[in-house]
C-alpha positions as CSV (number, residue, x, y, z in Angstrom):
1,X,-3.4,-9.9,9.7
2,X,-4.0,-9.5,6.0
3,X,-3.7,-5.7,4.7
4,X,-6.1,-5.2,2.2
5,X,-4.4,-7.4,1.1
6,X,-3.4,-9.3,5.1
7,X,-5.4,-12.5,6.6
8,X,-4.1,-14.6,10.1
9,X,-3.7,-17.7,8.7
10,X,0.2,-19.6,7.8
11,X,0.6,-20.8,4.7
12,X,1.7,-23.5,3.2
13,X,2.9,-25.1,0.0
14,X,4.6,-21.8,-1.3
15,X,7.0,-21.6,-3.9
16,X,11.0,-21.9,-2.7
17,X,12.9,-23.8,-5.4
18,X,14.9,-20.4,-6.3
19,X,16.0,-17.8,-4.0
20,X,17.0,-14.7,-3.9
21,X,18.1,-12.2,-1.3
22,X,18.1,-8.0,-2.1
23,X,18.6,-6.8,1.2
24,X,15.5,-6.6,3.2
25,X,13.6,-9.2,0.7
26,X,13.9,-12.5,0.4
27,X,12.4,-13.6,-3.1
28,X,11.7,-17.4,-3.2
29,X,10.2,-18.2,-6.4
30,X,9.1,-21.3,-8.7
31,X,11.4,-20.5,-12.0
32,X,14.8,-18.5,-12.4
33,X,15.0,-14.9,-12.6
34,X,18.0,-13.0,-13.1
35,X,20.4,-11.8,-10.4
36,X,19.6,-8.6,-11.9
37,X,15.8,-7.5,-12.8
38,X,15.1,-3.8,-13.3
39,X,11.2,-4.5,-11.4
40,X,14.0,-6.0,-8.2
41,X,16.4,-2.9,-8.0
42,X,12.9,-0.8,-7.9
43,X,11.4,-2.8,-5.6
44,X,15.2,-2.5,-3.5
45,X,15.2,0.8,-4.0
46,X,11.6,1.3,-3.0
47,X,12.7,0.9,0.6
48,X,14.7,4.2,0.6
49,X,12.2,6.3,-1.1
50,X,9.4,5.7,1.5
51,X,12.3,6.0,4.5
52,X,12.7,9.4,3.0
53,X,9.1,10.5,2.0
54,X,7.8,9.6,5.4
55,X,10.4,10.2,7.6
56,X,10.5,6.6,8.7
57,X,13.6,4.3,9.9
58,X,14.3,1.2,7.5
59,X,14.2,-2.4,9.3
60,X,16.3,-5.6,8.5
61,X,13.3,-7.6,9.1
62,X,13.4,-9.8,6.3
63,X,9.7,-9.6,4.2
64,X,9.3,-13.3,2.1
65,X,8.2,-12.5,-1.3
66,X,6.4,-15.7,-3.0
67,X,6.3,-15.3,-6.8
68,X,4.2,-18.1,-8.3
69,X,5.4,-18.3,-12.0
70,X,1.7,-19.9,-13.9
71,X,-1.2,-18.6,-12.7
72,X,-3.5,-21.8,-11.8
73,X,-1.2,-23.1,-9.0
74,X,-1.3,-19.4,-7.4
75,X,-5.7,-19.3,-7.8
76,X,-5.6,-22.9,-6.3
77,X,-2.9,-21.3,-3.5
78,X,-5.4,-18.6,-3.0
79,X,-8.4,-20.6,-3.0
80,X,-7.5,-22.7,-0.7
81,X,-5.4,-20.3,2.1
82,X,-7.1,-16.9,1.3
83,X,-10.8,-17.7,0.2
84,X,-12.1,-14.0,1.1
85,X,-9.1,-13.2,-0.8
86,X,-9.4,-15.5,-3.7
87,X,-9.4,-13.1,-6.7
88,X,-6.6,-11.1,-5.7
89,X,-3.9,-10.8,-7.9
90,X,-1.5,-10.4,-5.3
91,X,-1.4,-10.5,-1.4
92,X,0.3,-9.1,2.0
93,X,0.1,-11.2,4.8
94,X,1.6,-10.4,8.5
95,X,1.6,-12.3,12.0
96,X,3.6,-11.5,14.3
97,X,7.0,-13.3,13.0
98,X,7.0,-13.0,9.8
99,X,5.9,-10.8,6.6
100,X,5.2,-12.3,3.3
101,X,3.4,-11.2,-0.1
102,X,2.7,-13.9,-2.5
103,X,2.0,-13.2,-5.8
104,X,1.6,-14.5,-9.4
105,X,4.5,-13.1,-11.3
106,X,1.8,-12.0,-14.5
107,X,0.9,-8.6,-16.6
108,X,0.7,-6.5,-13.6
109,X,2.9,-7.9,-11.0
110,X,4.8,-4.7,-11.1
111,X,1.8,-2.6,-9.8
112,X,1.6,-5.7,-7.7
113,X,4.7,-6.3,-5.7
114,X,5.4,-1.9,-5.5
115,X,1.7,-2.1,-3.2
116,X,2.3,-5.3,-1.8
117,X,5.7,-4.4,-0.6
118,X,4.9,-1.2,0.4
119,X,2.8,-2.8,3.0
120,X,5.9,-5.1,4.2
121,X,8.5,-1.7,4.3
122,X,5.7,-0.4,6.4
123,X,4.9,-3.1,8.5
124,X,8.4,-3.6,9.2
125,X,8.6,-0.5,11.4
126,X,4.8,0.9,12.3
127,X,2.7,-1.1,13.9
128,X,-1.5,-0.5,14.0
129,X,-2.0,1.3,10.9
130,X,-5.1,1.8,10.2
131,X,-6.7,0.7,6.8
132,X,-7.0,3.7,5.2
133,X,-3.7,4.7,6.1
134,X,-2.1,1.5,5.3
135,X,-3.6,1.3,1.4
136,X,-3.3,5.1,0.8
137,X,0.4,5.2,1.1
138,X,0.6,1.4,-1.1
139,X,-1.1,2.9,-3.6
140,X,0.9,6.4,-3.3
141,X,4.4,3.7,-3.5
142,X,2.9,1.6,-6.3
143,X,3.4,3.9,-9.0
144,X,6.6,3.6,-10.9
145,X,9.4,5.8,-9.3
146,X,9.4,9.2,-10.7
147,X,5.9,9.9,-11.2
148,X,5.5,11.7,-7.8
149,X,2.8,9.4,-6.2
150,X,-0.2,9.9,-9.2
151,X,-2.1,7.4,-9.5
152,X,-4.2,8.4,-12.5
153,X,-6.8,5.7,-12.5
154,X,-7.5,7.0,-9.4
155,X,-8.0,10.3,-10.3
156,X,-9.9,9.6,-13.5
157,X,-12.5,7.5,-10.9
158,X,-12.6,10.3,-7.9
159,X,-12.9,13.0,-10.9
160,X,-15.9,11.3,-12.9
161,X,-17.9,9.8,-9.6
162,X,-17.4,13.3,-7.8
163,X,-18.8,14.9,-11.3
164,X,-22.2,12.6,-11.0
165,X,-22.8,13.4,-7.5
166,X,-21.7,10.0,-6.0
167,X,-19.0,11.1,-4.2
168,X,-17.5,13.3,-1.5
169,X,-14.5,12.9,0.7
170,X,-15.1,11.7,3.8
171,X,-12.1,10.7,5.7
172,X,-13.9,10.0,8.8
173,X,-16.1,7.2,7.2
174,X,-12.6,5.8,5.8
175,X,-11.3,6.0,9.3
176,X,-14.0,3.4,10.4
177,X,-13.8,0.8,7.8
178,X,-12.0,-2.5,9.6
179,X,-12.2,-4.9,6.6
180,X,-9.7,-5.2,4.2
181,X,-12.2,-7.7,1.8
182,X,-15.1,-4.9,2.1
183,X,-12.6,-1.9,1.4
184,X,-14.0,-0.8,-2.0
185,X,-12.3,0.3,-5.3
186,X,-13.7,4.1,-4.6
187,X,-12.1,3.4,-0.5
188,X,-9.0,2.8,-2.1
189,X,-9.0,5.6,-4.1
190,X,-10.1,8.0,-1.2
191,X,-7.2,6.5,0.4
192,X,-4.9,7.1,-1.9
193,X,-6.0,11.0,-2.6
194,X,-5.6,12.0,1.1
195,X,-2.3,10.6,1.2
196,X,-1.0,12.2,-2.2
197,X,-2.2,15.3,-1.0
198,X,-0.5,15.1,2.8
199,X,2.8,14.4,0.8
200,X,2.6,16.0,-1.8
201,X,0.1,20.0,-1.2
202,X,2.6,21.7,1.1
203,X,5.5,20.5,3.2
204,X,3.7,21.3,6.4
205,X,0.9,18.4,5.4
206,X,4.0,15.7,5.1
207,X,5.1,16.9,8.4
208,X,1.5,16.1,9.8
209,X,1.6,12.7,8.2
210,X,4.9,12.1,9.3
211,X,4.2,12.9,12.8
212,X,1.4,10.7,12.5
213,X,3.3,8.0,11.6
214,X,5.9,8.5,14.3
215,X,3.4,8.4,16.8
216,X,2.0,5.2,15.7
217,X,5.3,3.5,15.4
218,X,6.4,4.7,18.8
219,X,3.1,4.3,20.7
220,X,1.3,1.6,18.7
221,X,-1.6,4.4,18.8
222,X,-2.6,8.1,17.6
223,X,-5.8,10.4,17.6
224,X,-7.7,9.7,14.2
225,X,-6.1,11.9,11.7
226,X,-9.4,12.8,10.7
227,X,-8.9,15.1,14.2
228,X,-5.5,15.8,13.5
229,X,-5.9,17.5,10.3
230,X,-9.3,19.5,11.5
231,X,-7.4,21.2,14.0
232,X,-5.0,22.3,11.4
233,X,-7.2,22.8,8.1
234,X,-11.0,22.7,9.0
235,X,-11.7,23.2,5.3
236,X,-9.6,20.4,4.8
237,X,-11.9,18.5,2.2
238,X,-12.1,21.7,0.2
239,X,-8.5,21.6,-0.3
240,X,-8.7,17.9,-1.2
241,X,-10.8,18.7,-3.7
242,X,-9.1,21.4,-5.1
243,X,-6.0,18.8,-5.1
244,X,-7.6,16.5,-7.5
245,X,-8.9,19.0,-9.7
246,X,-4.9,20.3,-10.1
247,X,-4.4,16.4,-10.7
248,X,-7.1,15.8,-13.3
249,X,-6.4,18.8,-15.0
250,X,-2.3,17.7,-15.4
251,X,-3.4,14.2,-17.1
């Protein structure tokens, strides 16, 4: 499976001349890095601050992290393995033994591995989640620690399109999409909205994500949350909206 970023096929030819190990990640790599890297420890560090935001265990399950130092081997890599994927800068990949992300260590690999990893710390103890759910809360985590979640391109796009007319939330249309290589820039973006406002509106929103979550990691399944939150806030997209406009407003 290949999460927005996730694809069933196993690679080869990855980089694994240098490895190292930072408790649930295993980093195998092409070129040295230090024992100690600041984007590392975050990445380590990353781990706790979704077990605590989401109410969610930690695994040991070890998630492979391929770091491709020059950028034309890692296209090539891509090209070949991952052609729907092909111009991604970075990419999560599951089956049902291992995790990996493999990505090309360049200008925006930070952005990169937070997302990518996300997905792995998730993966590692949820099973079935469903797109929307899966790239809203990676792009929640992908934001440097300390910044509560805001992604402000996001908000800049949901802000400017919602302005013209071109767009509206819709959580249930989210809900159906299937594809990770058809998931649009504005999908993502929904995504990520819904969950910043679950964690971060009201403490009894995080509960209902949380209890969302928990369901799917103990059943593999869970009513659409589209449902869930109805029943709880049927002017739930009014409130959404209202949410961004806080957000936009704070840049």
């Amino acid at each position: 499976m290949v999460s927005g970023c996730q694809v069933p096929r196993v690679p080869s030819a990855l980089p694994g001349e240098k490895e190292l190990v930072r408790e649930q990640l295993v980093v195998k790599s092409d070129f040295t890095l230090p024992q100690k890297h600041r984007l590392l420890d975050e990445l380590t560090l990353r781990r706790s601050d979704i077990a605590t935001r989401l109410d969610l265990p930690v695994s040991d399950e070890p998630i492979n992290v391929y770091l491709f130092k020059d950028e034309v081997p890692f296209r090539e890599y891509m090209r070949v393995e991952f052609p729907d994927f092909k111009d991604r800068r970075a990419l999560f990949v599951k089956d049902d033994t291992n995790l990996r992300v493999i990505a090309h260590w360049g200008p925006h690999v930070g952005v990169d591995l937070r997302h990518e990893v996300t997905h792995g710390y998730l993966h590692s103890v949820v099973p079935n989640l469903p797109l929307w759910l899966d790239e809203g809360i990676a792009e929640y985590f992908e934001t440097p620690r300390g910044k509560q979640g805001v992604n402000y391109p996001h908000v800049y796009l949901l802000s400017k399109k919602f302005r013209q007319g071109k767009w509206q939330p819709d959580l249930q249309q989210l809900e159906r999409s299937r594809r990770p290589a058809d998931f649009s820039q504005l999908q993502y973006a929904e995504s990520w909205l819904w969950i910043h406002f679950l964690i971060e509106s009201n403490s009894g929103n995080r509960e209902m994500l949380q209890k969302q979550l928990k369901r799917l990691r103990m059943t593999g399944q869970a009513p659409d949350m589209s449902y869930v939150l109805d029943k709880a806030d049927p002017h739930a997209d009014a409130h959404l909206l209202e949410h961004l406009k806080r957000l936009a407003e704070a840049m």
